[in-house]
N, C-alpha and C positions, 0 to 999 in steps of 0.2 A: 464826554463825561463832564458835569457839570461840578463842581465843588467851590465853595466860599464864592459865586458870586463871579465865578470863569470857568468859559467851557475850553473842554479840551477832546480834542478829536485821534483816536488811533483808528490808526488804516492795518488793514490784513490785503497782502497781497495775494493773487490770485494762485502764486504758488502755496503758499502757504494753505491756501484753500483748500484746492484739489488734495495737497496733502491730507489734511484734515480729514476729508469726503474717505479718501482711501484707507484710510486706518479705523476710519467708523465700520463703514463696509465690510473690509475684514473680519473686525468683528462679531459682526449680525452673524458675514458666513461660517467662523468658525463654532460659533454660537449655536445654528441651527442645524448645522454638522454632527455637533455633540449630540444636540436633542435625538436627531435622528438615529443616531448608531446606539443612542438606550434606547428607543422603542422596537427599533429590530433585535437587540440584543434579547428584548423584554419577552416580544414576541417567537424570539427563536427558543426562549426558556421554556415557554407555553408548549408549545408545538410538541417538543421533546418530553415533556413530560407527559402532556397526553397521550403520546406514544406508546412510554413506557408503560402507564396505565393499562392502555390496548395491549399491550402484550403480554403484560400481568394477567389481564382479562381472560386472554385466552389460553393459555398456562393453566390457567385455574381452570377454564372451561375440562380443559384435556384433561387437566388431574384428576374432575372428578368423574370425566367419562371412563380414563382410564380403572379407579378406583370401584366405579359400577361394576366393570368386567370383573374386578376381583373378589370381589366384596356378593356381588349376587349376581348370576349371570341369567335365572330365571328372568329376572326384570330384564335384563339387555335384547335376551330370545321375544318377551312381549313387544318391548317397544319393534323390532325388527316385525314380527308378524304384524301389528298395526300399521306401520310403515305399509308392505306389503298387500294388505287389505288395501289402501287407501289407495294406493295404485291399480290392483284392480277394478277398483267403482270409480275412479276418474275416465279410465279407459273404456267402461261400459257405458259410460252414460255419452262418450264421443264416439267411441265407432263397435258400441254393440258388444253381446257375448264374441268372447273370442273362441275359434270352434276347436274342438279337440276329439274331432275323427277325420281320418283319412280315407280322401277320397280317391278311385285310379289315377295313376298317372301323377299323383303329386310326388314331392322325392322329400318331405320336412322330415327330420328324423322323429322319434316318438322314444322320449326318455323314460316313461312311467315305470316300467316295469325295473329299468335298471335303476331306478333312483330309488324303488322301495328296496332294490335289494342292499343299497349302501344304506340305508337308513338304519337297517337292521345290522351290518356289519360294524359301524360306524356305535351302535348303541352299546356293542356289546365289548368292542374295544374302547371307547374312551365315554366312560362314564359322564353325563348330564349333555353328550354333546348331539344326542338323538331331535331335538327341538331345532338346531343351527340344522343339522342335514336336512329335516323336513322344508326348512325356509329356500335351502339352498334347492331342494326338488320344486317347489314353487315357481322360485324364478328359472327355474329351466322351462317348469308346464308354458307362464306362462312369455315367454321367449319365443315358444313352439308355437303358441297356439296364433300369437300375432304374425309371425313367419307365413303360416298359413292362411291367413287372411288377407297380408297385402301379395300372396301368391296368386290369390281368389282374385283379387278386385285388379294386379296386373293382365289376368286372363280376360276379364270383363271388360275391358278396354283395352284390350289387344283384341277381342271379338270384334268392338266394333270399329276399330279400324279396320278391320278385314271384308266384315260389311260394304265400309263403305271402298272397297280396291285397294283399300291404302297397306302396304307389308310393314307387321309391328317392327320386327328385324331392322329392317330396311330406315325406320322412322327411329328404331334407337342411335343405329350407324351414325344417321343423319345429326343428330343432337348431341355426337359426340365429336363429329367433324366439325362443328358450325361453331358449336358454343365456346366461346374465350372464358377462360378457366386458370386458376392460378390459385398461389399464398402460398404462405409459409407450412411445413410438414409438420405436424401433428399428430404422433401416432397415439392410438390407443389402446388399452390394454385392458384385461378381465382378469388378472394377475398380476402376481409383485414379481416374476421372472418376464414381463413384458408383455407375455403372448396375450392372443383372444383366441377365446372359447372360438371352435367351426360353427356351435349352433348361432351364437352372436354374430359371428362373422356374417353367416347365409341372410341372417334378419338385417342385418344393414342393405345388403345387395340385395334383398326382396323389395326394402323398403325405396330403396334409389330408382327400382326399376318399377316399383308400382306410380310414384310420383313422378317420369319422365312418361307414361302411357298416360297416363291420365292427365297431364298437363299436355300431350298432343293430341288428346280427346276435346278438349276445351276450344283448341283452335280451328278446329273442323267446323264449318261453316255450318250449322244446323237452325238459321233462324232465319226466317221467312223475311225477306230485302226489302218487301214492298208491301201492306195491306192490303192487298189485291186478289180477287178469286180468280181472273183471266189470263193463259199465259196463251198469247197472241203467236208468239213462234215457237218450236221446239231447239234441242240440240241438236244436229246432224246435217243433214242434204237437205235443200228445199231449192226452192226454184226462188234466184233473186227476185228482191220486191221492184226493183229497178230495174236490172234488164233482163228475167223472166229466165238466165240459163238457171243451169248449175250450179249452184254453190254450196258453200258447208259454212256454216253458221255454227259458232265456238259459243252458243250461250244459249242463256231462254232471256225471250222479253214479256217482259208482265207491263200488260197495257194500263193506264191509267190518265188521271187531269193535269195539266201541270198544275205543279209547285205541291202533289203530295208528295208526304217524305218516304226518305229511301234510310232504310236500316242495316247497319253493320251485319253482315250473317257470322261474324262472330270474332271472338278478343281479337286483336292485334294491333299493327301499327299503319298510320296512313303511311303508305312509303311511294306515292306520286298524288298528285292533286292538278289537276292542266288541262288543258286540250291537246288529245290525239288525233292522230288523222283516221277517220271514218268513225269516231268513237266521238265527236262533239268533246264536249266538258266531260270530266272523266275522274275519278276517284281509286286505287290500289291501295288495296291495304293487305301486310302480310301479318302471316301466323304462323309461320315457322315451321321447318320441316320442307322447303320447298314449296309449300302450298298459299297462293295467293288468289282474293276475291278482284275483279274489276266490275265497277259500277256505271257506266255511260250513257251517254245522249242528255247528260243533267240538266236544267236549268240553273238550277245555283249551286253552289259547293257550302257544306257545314264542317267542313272537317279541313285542319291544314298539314303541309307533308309533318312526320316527327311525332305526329299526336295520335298517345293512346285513346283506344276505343274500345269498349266492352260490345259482345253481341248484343241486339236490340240499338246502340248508340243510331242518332239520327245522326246521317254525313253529309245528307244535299236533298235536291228535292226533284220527279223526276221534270223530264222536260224532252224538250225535240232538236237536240242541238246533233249536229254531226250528219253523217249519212241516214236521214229518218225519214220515214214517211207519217210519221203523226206522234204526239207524245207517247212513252210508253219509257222503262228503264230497260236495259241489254244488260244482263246479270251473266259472268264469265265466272269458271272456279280453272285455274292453272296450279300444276304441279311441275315445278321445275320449267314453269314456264311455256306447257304443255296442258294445252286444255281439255278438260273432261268434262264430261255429263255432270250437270250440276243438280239432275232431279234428285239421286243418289243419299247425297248432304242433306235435303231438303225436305224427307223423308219424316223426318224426327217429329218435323212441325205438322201438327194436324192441321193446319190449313190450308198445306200447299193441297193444291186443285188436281185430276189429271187433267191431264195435256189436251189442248183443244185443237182438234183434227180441222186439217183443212178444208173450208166449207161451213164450217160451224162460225159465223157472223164475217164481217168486217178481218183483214186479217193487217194490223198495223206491225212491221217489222224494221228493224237496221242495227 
């Protein structure tokens, strides 16, 4: 410090420093401490009052629904029939008139006639509630009428599993054995005593067993492996291409160039991708229910193990690798690992070919 003409020097030692330093610090953090616990404070005020709003909101919501019902219940019976409308033309315009006659052999019950007759008992014991019965005979019709139609469309693809050898039975077992399945219990109810209606009850179990048929209809191989008109070997007994005995041949081969492509014959998952022994480069993809496609002799692979593929997907391309006497793809259909006739499957596609007899060209097999 300079004053009159002489300087003068104070010193701060380094304790006094650090002190210093420390009690500043403090401060800033209890400082930004405070700030902090008002804006949470601010924001938990917010929070909670929004709340209350929101439950004011719907308070009132109820009141005045509640209040509808008392007040005029004609309007409550409209809005419910519009509701009801709106649900039926959503439903038509995705899966069609829902039908309402019975055909032999179906078992859906048919409420019409008892539901006119509560409509009329119903009208003449409780005054203005004849409109609520009619609504309530609605969603019974139609409950029935969908019940019947995923009954319809589980037979429809329970046919053509049977078509093609496969037992629906047999393929639901399967889907209940295989499938990892789990969660918390959730019951449901059509009632304030807990229960469900039988008829709702049978429409859920129509509907699980229409969606487990037709989702093992998807995976059944029906889409032609190869763009190819020629299938050079059949399934069955031939006389080996190599040494001329006996043999039995687990597939068809559909001749072709190499490097055209080879096609998923349908959804599933690649679950091998390698070289087998007699099979060259080689592709497996399953589709569940026991039923698995093999693809062989490839020259490349398009597909790796783990990855899904829809039918049509290209997987590889074909080629002459393995036990072959000239390009061509070896197309396997196994069930449980057990192979079958794969013209069966292959059916669906109008361009699989028939079978070219021994004698008719060149015969490339393996």
């Amino acid at each position: 410090m300079r004053s009159q003409g002489q300087v003068r020097f104070i010193k701060i030692s380094s304790r006094v420093q650090i002190i210093a330093a420390s009690v500043s610090a403090t401060v800033l953090a209890l400082w930004l401490a405070t700030m902090a616990a008002i804006a949470v404070a601010g924001f938990l005020s917010t929070r909670d009052r929004l709340a209350l709003l929101d439950r004011e909101a719907k308070v009132a919501s109820s009141e005045s629904r509640v209040n509808a019902y008392r007040s005029n219940l004609d309007t409550v019976v409209s809005d419910l029939e519009k509701r009801q409308d709106f649900i039926d033309q959503v439903t038509k315009a995705h899966l069609g008139d829902l039908p309402d006659d019975a055909q032999a052999g179906e078992t859906v019950s048919n409420s019409t006639n008892a539901a006119a007759e509560t409509i009329k008992k119903v009208s003449l014991a409780v005054p203005g509630a004849a409109a609520l019965a009619r609504i309530e005979a609605r969603q019974l019709a139609f409950v029935e009428g969908l019940t019947r139609l995923a009954d319809r469309r589980a037979a429809q693809a329970s046919a053509r599993l049977s078509k093609l050898g496969l037992n629906p039975n047999a393929v639901l077992a399967s889907i209940n054995r295989r499938e990892a399945q789990g969660g918390p219990l959730l019951r449901l109810a059509t009632s304030t005593d807990g229960t469900v209606d039988p008829r709702f009850q049978r429409l859920g179990l129509s509907l699980a067993r229409m969606e487990a048929l037709e989702r093992s209809v998807s995976g059944v191989p029906q889409v032609l492996p190869a763009s190819l008109k020629f299938i050079s070997s059949g399934f069955g007994y031939r006389a080996d291409p190599f040494t001329g005995d006996g043999a039995f041949h687990a597939g068809l081969d559909f001749r072709g160039p190499i490097g055209a492509p080879i096609y998923a014959a349908a959804k599933g998952v690649v679950s091998f991708a390698g070289v087998k022994a007699g099979y060259g480069n080689c592709i497996e993809i399953t589709h569940g229910n026991g039923l698995m496609t093999r693809y062989a002799h490839m020259s490349r692979f398009g597909a790796r193990v783990g990855q899904q593929v829809d039918g049509g997907s290209v997987i590889g391309a074909i080629g002459s690798t393995g036990r072959s006497t000239g390009p061509h793809l070896h197309f396997e259909v196994r069930i449980n690992d057990r192979p079958v006739n794969p013209r069966p499957f292959l059916e669906a596609s109008p361009h699989v070919q028939a079978e070219n007899r021994a004698g008719r060209g060149a015969q490339i097999a393996g």
